[in-house]
KOLFI-337889 format. One record per residue: residue number from 1; residue in one letter; x, y, z of N, C-alpha, C in turn. Coordinates in Angstrom, 2 decimals. Layout:
<rs>
seq/type/neast/nnorth/nup/caeast/canorth/caup/ceast/cnorth/cup
NUM/A/X/Y/Z/X/Y/Z/X/Y/Z;
...
</rs>
This chain:
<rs>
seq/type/neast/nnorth/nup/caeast/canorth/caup/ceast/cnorth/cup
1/X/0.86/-1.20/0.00/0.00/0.00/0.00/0.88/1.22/0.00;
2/X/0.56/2.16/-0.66/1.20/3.36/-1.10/0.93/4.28/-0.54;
3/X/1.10/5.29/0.55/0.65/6.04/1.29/1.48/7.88/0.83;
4/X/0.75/8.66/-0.24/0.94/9.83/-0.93/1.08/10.98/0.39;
5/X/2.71/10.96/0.51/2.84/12.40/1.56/2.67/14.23/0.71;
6/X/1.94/14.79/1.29/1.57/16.14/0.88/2.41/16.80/1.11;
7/X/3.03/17.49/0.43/4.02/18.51/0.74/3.36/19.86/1.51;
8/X/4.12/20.11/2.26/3.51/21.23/3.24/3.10/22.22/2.13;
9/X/1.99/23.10/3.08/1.50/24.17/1.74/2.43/25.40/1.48;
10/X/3.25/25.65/2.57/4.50/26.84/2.09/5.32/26.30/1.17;
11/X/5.79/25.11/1.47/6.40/24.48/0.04/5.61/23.97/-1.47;
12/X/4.16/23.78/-1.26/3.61/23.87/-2.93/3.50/25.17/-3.46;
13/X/2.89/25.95/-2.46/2.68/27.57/-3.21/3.61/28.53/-2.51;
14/X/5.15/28.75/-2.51/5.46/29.89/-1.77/4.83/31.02/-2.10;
15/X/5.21/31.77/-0.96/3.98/32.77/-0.61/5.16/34.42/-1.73;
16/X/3.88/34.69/-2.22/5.04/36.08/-2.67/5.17/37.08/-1.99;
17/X/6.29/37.75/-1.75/6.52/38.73/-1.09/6.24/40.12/-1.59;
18/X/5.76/41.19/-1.48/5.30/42.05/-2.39/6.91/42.79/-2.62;
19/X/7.33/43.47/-3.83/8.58/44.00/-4.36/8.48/45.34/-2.89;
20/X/9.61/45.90/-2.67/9.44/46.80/-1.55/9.79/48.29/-2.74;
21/X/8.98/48.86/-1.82/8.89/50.18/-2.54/10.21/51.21/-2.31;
22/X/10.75/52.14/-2.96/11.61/52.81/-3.26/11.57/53.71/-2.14;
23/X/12.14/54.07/-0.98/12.02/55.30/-0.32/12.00/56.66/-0.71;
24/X/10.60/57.10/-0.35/10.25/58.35/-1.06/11.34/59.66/-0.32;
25/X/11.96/59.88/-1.26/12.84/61.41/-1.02/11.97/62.90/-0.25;
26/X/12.57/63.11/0.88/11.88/64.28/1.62/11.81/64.86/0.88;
27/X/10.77/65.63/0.67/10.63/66.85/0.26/11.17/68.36/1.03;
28/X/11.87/69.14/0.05/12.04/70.51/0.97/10.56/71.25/1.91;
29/X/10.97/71.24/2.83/9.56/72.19/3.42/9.96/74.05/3.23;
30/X/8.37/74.43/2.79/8.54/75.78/1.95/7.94/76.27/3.07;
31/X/7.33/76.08/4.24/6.45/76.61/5.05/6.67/77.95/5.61;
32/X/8.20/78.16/5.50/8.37/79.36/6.22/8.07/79.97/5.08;
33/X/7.69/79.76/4.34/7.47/81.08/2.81/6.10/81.78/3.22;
34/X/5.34/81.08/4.05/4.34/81.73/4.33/4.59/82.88/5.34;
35/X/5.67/83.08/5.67/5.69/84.03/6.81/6.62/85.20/6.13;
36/X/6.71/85.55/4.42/7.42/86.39/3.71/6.72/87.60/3.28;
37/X/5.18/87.03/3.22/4.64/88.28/2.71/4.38/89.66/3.79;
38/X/4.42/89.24/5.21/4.24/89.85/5.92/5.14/91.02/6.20;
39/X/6.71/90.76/6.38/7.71/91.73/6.57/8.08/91.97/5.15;
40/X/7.71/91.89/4.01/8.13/92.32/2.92/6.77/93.76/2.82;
41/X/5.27/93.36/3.38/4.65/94.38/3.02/4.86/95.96/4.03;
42/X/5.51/95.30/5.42/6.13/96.26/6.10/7.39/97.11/5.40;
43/X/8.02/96.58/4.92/9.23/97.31/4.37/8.49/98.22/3.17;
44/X/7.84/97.78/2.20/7.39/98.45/1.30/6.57/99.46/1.50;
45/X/5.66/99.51/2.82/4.95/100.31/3.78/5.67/101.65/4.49;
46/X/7.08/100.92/4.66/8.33/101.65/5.61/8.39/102.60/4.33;
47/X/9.10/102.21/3.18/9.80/102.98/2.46/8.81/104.15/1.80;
48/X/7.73/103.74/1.36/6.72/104.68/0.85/6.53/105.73/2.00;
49/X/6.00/105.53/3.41/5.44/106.26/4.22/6.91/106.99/4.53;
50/X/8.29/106.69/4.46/9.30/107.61/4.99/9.98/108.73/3.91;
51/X/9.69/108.04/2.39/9.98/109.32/1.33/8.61/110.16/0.88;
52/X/7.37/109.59/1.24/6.30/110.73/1.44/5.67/111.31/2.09;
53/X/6.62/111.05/3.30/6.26/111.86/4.51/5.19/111.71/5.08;
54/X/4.54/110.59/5.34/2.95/109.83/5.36/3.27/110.12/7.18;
55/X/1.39/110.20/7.42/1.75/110.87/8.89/0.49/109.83/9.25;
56/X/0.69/109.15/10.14/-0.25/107.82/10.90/-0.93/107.95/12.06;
57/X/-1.96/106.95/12.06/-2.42/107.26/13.39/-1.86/107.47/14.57;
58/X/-2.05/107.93/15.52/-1.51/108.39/17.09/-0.29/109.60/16.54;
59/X/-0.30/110.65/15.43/0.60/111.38/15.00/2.13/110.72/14.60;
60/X/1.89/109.79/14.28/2.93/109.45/13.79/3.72/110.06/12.34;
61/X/5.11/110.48/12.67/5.38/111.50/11.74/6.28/110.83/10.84;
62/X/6.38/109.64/10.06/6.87/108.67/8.91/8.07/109.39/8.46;
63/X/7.92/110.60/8.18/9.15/111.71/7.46/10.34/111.76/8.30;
64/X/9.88/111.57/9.56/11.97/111.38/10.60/12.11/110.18/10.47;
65/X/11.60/109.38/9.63/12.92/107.55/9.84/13.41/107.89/8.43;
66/X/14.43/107.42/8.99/15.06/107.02/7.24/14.35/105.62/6.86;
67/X/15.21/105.14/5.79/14.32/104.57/5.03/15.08/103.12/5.33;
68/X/14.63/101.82/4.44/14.94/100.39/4.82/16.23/100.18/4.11;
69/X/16.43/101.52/3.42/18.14/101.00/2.71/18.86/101.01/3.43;
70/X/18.59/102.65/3.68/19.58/103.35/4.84/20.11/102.64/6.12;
71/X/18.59/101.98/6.62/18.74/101.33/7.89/20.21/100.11/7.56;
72/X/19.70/99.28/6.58/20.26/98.30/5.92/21.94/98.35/5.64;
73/X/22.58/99.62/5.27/23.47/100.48/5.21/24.62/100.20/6.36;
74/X/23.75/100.96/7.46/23.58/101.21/9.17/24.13/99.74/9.74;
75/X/23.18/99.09/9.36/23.19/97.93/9.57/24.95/96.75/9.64;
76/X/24.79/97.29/8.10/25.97/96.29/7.73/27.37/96.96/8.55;
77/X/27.30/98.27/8.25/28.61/99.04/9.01/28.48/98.88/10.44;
78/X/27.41/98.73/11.28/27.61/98.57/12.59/27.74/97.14/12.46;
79/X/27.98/96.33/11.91/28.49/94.47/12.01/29.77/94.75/11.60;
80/X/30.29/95.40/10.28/31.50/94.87/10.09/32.20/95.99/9.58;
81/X/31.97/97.32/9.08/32.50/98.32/9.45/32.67/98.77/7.79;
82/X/33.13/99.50/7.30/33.92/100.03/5.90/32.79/100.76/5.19;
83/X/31.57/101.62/5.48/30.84/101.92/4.77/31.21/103.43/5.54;
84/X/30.77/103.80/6.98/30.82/105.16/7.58/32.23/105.60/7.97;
85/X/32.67/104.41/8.55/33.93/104.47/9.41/33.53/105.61/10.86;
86/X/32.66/105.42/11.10/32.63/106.41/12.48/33.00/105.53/13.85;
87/X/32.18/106.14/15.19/32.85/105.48/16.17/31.75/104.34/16.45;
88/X/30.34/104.23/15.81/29.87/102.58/15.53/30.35/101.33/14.67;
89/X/31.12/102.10/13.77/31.24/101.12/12.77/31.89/99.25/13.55;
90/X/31.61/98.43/13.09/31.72/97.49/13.54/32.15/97.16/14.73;
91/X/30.88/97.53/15.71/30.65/97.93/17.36/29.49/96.91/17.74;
92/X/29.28/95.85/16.29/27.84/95.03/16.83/27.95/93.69/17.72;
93/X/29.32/93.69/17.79/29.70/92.17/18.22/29.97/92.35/19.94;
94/X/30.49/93.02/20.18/30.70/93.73/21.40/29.82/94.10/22.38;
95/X/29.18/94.80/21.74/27.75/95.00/22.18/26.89/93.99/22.41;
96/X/26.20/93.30/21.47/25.88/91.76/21.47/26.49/90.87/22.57;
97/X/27.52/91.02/22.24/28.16/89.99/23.34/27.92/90.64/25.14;
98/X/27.97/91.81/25.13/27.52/92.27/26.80/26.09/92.29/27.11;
99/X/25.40/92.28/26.25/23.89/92.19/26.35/23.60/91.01/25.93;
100/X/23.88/89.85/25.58/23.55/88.83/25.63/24.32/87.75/27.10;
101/X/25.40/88.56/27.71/25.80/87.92/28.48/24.95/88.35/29.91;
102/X/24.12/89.25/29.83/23.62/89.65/31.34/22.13/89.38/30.75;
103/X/21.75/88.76/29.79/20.65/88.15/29.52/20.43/87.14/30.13;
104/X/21.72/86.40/29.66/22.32/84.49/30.25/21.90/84.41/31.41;
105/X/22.94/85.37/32.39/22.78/85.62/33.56/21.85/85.54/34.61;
106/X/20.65/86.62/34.07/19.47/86.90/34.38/18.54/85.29/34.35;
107/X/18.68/85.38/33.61/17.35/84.07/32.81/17.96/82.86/33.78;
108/X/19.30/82.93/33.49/19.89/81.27/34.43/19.16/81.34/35.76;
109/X/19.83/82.79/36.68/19.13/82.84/38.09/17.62/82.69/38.16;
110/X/16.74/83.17/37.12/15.35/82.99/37.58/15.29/81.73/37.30;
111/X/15.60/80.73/36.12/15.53/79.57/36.23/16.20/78.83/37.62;
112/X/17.14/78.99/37.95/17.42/78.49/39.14/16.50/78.57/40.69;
113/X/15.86/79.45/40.60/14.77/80.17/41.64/13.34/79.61/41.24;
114/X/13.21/79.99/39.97/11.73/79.95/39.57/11.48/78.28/39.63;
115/X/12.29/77.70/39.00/11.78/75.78/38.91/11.56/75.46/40.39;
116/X/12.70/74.91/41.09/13.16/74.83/42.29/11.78/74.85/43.17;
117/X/11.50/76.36/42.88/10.71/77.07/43.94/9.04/76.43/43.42;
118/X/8.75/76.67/42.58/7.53/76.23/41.83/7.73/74.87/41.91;
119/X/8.07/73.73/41.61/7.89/72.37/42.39/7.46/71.88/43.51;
120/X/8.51/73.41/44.59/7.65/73.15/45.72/5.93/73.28/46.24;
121/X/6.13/74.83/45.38/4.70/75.08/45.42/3.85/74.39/44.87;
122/X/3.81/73.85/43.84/3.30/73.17/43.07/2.82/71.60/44.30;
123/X/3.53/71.44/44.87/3.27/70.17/45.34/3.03/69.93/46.90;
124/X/3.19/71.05/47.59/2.56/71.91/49.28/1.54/72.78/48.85;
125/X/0.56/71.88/48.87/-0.64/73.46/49.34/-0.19/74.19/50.69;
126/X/0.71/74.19/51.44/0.87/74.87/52.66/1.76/75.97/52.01;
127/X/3.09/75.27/51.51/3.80/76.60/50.95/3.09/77.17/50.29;
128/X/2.18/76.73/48.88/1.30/77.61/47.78/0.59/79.01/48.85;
129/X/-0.21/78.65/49.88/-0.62/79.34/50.52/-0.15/80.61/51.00;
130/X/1.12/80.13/51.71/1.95/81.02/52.06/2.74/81.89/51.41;
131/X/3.07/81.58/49.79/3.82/82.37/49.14/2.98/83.10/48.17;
132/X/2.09/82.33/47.90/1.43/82.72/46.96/0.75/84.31/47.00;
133/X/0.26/85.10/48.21/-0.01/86.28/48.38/1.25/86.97/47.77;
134/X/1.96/87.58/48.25/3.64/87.40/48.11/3.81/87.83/46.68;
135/X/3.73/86.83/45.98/3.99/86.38/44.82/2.80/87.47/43.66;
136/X/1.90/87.39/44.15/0.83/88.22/42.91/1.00/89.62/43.70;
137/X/1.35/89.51/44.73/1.76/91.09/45.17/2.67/91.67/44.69;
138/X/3.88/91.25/44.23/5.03/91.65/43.59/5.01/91.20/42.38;
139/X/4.54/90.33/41.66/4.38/90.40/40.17/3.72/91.20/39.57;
140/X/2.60/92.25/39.55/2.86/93.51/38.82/3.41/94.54/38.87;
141/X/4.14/94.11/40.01/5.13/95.86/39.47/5.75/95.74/38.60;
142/X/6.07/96.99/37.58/6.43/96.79/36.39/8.19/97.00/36.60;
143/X/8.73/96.15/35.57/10.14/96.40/35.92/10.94/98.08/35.70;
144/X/10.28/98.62/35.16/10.41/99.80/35.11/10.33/101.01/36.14;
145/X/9.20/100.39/37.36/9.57/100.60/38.39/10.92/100.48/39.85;
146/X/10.71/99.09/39.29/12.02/98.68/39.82/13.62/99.59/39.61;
147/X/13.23/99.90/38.45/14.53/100.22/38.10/15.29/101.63/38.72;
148/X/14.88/102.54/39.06/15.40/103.95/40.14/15.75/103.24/41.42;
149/X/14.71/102.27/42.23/15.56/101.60/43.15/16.81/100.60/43.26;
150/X/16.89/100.21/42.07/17.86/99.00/41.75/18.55/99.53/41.95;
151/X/19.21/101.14/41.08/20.31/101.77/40.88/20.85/102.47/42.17;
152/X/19.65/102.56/43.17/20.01/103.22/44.87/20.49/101.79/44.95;
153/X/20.10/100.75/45.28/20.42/99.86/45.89/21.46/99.09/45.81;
154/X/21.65/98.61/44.36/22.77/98.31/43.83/23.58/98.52/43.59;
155/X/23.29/100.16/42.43/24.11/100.61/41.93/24.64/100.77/40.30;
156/X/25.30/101.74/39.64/25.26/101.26/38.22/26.16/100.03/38.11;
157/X/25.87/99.19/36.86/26.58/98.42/36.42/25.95/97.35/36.22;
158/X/26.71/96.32/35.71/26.12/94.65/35.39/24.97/94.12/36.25;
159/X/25.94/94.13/37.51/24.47/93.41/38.70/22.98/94.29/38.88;
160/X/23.01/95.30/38.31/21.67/96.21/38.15/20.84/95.61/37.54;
161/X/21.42/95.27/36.26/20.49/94.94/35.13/20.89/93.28/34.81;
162/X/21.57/93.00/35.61/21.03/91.51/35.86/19.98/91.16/36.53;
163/X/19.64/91.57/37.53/19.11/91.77/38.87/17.44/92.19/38.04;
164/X/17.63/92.93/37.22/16.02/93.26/36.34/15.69/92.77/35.52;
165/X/17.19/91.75/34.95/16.08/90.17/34.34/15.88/90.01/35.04;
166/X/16.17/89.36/35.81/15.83/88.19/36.66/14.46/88.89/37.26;
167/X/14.25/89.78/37.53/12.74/90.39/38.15/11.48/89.82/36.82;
168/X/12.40/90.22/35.84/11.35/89.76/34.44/11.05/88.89/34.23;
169/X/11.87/87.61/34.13/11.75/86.57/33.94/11.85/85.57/34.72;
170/X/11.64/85.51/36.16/11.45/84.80/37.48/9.92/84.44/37.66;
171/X/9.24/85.35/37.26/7.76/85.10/37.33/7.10/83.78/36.67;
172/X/7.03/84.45/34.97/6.85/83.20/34.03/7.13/81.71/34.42;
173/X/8.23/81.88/34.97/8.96/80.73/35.08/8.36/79.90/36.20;
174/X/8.41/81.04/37.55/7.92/79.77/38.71/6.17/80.27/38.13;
175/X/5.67/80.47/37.75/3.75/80.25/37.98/3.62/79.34/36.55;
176/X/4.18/79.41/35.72/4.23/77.73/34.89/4.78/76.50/35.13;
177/X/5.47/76.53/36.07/6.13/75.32/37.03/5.05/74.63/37.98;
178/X/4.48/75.82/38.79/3.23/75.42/39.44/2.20/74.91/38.72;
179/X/1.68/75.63/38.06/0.72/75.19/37.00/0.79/73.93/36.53;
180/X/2.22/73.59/36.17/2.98/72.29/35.40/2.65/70.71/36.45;
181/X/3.57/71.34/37.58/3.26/70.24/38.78/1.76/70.10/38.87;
182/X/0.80/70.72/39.35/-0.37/70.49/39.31/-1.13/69.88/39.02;
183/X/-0.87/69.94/37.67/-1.48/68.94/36.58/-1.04/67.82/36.56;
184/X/-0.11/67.26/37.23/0.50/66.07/36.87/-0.49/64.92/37.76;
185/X/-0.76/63.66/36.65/-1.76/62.87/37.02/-1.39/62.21/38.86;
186/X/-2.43/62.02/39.30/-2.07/61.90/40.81/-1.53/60.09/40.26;
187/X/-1.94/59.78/39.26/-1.61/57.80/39.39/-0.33/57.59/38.91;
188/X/0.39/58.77/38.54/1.89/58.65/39.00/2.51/58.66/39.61;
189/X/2.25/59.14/40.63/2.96/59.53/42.29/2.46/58.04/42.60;
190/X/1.41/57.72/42.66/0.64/56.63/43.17/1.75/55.38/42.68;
191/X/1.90/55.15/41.72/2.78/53.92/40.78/4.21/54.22/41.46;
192/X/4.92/55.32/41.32/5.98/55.79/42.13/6.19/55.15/43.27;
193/X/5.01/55.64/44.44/5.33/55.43/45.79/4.81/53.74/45.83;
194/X/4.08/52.87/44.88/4.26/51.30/44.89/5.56/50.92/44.98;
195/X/6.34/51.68/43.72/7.47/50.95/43.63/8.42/51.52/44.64;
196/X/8.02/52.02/45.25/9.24/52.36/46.58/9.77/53.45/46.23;
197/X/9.44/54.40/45.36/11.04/55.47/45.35/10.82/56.55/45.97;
198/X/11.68/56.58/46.00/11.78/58.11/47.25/11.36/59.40/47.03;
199/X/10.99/60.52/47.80/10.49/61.43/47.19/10.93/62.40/46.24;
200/X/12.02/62.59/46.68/12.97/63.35/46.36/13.44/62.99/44.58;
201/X/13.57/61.36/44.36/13.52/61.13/43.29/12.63/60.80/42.69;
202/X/11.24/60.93/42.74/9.53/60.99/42.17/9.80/62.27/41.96;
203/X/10.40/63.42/42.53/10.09/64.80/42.00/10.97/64.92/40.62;
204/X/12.02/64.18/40.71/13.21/64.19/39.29/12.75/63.64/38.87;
205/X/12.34/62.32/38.70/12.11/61.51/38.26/10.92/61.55/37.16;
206/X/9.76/61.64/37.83/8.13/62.08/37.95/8.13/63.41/37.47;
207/X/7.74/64.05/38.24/7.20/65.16/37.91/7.93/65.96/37.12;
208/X/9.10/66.39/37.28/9.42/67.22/36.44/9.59/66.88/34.86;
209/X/9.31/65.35/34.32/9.25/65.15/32.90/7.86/65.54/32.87;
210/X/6.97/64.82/33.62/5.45/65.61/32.92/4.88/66.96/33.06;
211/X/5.84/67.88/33.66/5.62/69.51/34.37/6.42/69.74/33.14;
212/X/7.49/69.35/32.17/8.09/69.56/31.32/7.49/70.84/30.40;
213/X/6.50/70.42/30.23/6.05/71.08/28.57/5.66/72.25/28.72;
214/X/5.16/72.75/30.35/4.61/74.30/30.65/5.79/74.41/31.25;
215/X/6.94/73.65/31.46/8.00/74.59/32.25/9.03/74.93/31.04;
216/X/8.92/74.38/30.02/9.59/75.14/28.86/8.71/76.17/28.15;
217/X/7.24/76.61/28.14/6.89/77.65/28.11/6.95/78.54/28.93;
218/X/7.30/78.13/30.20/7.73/79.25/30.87/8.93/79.92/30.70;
219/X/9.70/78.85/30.32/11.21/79.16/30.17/11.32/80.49/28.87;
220/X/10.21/80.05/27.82/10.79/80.38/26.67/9.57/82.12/26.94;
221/X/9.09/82.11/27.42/8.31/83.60/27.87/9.29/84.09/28.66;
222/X/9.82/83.85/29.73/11.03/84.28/30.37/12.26/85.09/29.76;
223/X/12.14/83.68/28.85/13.80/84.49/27.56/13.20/85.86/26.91;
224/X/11.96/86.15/26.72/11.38/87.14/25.77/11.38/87.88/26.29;
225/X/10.97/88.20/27.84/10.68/89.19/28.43/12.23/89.69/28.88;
226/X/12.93/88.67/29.37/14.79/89.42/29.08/15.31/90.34/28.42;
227/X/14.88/89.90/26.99/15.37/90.63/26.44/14.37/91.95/26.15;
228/X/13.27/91.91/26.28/12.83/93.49/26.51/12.92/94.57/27.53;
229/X/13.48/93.90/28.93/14.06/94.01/29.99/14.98/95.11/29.95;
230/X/15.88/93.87/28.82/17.95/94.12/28.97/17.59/96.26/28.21;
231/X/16.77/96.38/27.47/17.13/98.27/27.65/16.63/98.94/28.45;
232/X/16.08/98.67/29.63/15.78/99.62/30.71/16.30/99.16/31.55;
233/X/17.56/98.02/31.97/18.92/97.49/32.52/19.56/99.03/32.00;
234/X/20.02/98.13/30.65/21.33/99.30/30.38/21.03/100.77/29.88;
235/X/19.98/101.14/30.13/19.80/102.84/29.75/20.57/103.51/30.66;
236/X/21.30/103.47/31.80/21.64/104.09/32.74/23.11/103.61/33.49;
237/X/24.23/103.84/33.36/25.29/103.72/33.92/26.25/102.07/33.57;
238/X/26.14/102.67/32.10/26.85/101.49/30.92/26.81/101.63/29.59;
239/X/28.33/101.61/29.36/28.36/101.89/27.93/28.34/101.47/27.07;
240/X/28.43/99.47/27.38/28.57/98.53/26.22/26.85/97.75/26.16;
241/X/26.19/97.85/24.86/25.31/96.95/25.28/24.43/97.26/23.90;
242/X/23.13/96.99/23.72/22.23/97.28/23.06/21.01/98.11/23.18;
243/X/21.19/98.23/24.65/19.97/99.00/25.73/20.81/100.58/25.32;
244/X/22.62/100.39/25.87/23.26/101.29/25.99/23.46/102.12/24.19;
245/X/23.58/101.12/23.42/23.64/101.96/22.19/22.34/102.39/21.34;
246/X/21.46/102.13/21.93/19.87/103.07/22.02/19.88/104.06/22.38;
247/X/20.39/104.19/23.51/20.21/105.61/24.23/21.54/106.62/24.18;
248/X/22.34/105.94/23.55/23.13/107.08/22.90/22.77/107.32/21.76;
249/X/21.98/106.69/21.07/21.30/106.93/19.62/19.98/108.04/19.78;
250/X/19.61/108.02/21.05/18.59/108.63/21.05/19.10/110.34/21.46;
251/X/20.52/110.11/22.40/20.79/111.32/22.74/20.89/112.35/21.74;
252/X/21.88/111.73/20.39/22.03/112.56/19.37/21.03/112.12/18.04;
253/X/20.06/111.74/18.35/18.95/111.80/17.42/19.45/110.86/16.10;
254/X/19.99/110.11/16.43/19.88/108.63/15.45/19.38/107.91/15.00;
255/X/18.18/108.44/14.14/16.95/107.20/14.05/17.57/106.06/13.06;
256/X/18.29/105.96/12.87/18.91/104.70/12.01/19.48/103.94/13.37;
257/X/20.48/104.26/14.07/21.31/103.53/14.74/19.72/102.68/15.60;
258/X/18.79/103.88/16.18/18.25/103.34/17.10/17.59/102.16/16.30;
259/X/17.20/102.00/15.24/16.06/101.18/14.40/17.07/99.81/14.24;
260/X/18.10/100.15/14.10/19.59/99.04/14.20/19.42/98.42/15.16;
261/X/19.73/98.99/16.35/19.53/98.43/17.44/18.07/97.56/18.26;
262/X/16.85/98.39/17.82/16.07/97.00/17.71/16.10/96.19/16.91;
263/X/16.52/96.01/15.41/16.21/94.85/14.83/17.19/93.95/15.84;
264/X/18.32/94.25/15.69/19.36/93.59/16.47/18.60/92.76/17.79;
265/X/18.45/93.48/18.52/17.58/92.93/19.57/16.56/91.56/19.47;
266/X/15.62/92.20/18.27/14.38/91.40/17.90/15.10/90.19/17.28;
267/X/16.33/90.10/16.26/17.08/88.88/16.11/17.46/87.95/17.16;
268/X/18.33/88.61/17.94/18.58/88.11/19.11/17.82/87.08/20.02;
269/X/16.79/88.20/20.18/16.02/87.09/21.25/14.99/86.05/20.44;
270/X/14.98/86.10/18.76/14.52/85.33/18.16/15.07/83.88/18.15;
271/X/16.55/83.81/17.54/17.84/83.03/17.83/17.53/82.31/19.34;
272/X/17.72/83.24/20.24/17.75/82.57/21.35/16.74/81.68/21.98;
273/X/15.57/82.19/21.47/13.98/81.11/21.51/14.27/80.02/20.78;
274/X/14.69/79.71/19.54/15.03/78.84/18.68/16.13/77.78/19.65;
275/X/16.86/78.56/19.93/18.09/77.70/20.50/17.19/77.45/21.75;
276/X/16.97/77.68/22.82/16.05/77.38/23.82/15.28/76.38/23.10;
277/X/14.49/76.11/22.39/13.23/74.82/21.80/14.23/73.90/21.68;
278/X/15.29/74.08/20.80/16.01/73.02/20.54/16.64/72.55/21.04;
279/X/17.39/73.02/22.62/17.98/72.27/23.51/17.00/71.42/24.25;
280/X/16.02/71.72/24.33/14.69/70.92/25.30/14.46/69.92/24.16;
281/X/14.48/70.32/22.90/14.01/68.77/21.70/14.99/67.72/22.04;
282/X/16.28/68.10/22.36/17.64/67.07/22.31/16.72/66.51/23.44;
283/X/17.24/67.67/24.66/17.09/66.96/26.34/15.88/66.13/26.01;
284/X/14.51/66.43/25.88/13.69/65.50/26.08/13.12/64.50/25.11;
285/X/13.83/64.36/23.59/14.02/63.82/22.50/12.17/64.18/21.62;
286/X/12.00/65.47/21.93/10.97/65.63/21.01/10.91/66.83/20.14;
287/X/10.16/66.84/19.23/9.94/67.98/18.29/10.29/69.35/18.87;
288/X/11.22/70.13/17.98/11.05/71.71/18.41/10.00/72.01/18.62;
289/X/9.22/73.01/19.35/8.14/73.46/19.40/8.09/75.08/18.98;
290/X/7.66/75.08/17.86/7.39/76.29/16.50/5.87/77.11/17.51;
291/X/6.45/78.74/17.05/5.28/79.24/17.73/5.06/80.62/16.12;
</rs>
């Protein structure tokens, strides 16, 4: 008797594999093109309203700016020099560099204060209680107030207008920290304290990855308000800076230098938001966050 063995069915019909497809090539992203028409219709706005003397709402008198060349001009000679040869000419790096260093400064200490401190609060309703009056009591004064006492108190120089970031950007920082902790689901602490860990490392551990995402908006409102800060720092008893080369622009009626000196600024603390998102994308391995 003859007994017919079947060949398994992967061996009568192998199975086909489908051909794999070609990896599709990124495409360039154009997205920022959408954000061209906007400062191109300002400039074209600038230049018309400053050679026809166009006069705007709240009296605005268009005929004292120079124009977007000029500025442009201004511009390049205060970076690298050979167009005026005066005593700005390539004075932008210098400057930059002292006003971005008592920015650092500023922003580090409130971060050092503001997290710290907001964890706690965030996680003692006893401290919240206690500081919290405190806290909305002295967060509207405007830093501009601050600033005639700083200079009794302190004194001119660096630690003045360090001392008024840090007034600026201490706030943001600890009441989005609180906010941050807050929110954090109670069945994490809960899973935490199953597995035994200690408190101290549930707060590293725990909370501060899921307090993460409002404590880098705090961070990055902090950096902004710095730098609008850093010229009512240096208007007063300092000569290197961006605050400081405003207000010598303003003494002798410079509307180029001064218009220099904000773009400068507005770059600046643009850059520095950018770089801020992107050190938090490394640290916490996620997407920049685009605003």
């Amino acid at each position: 008797m003859t007994v017919a063995l079947e060949a398994p069915a992967s061996e009568q019909s192998p199975r086909r594999v489908a051909p794999e497809r070609p990896a599709k090539r990124r495409r360039p992203s154009w997205g920022w093109a959408i954000a061209l028409p906007v400062p191109a219709l300002v400039l074209v706005g600038w230049h018309l309203g400053a050679v026809n003397g166009w006069v705007l709402p709240f009296d605005i008198k268009m005929t004292f700016l120079p124009t977007p060349g000029e500025v442009g001009l201004r511009l390049i000679d205060f970076a690298f020099g050979g167009i005026y040869d005066d005593s700005y000419s390539a004075t932008l790096w210098g400057h930059l560099g002292a006003s971005a260093m008592r920015v650092l400064q500023g922003f580090l200490l409130a971060v050092a204060v503001g997290v710290p401190l907001g964890v706690l609060m965030g996680r003692s309703s006893r401290l919240f209680r206690m500081l919290e009056p405190t806290v909305n009591l002295i967060r509207p004064i405007p830093v501009t107030a601050w600033a005639p006492l700083t200079l009794l108190i302190i004194g001119f120089g660096d630690r003045s207008t360090v001392f008024l970031v840090f007034l600026a950007a201490v706030f943001p920082v600890l009441l989005n920290t609180i906010s941050g902790v807050r929110q954090v689901p109670v069945r994490l602490f809960e899973a935490a304290a199953m597995l035994g860990t200690p408190r101290l490392q549930a707060l590293v551990k725990v909370v501060l990855p899921a307090a993460a995402p409002q404590i880098i908006s705090g961070m990055r409102i902090a950096m902004g308000l710095a730098w609008v800060i850093l010229v009512v720092g240096e208007t007063v008893g300092i000569s290197t800076g961006l605050g400081a080369l405003i207000t010598q622009a303003r003494e002798q009626s410079r509307t180029d230098l001064i218009i220099v000196g904000m773009i400068v600024i507005g770059l600046a603390g643009f850059i520095a938001d950018r770089l801020l998102s992107l050190v938090f994308a490394v640290a916490f391995g996620r997407r920049p966050i685009q605003t």
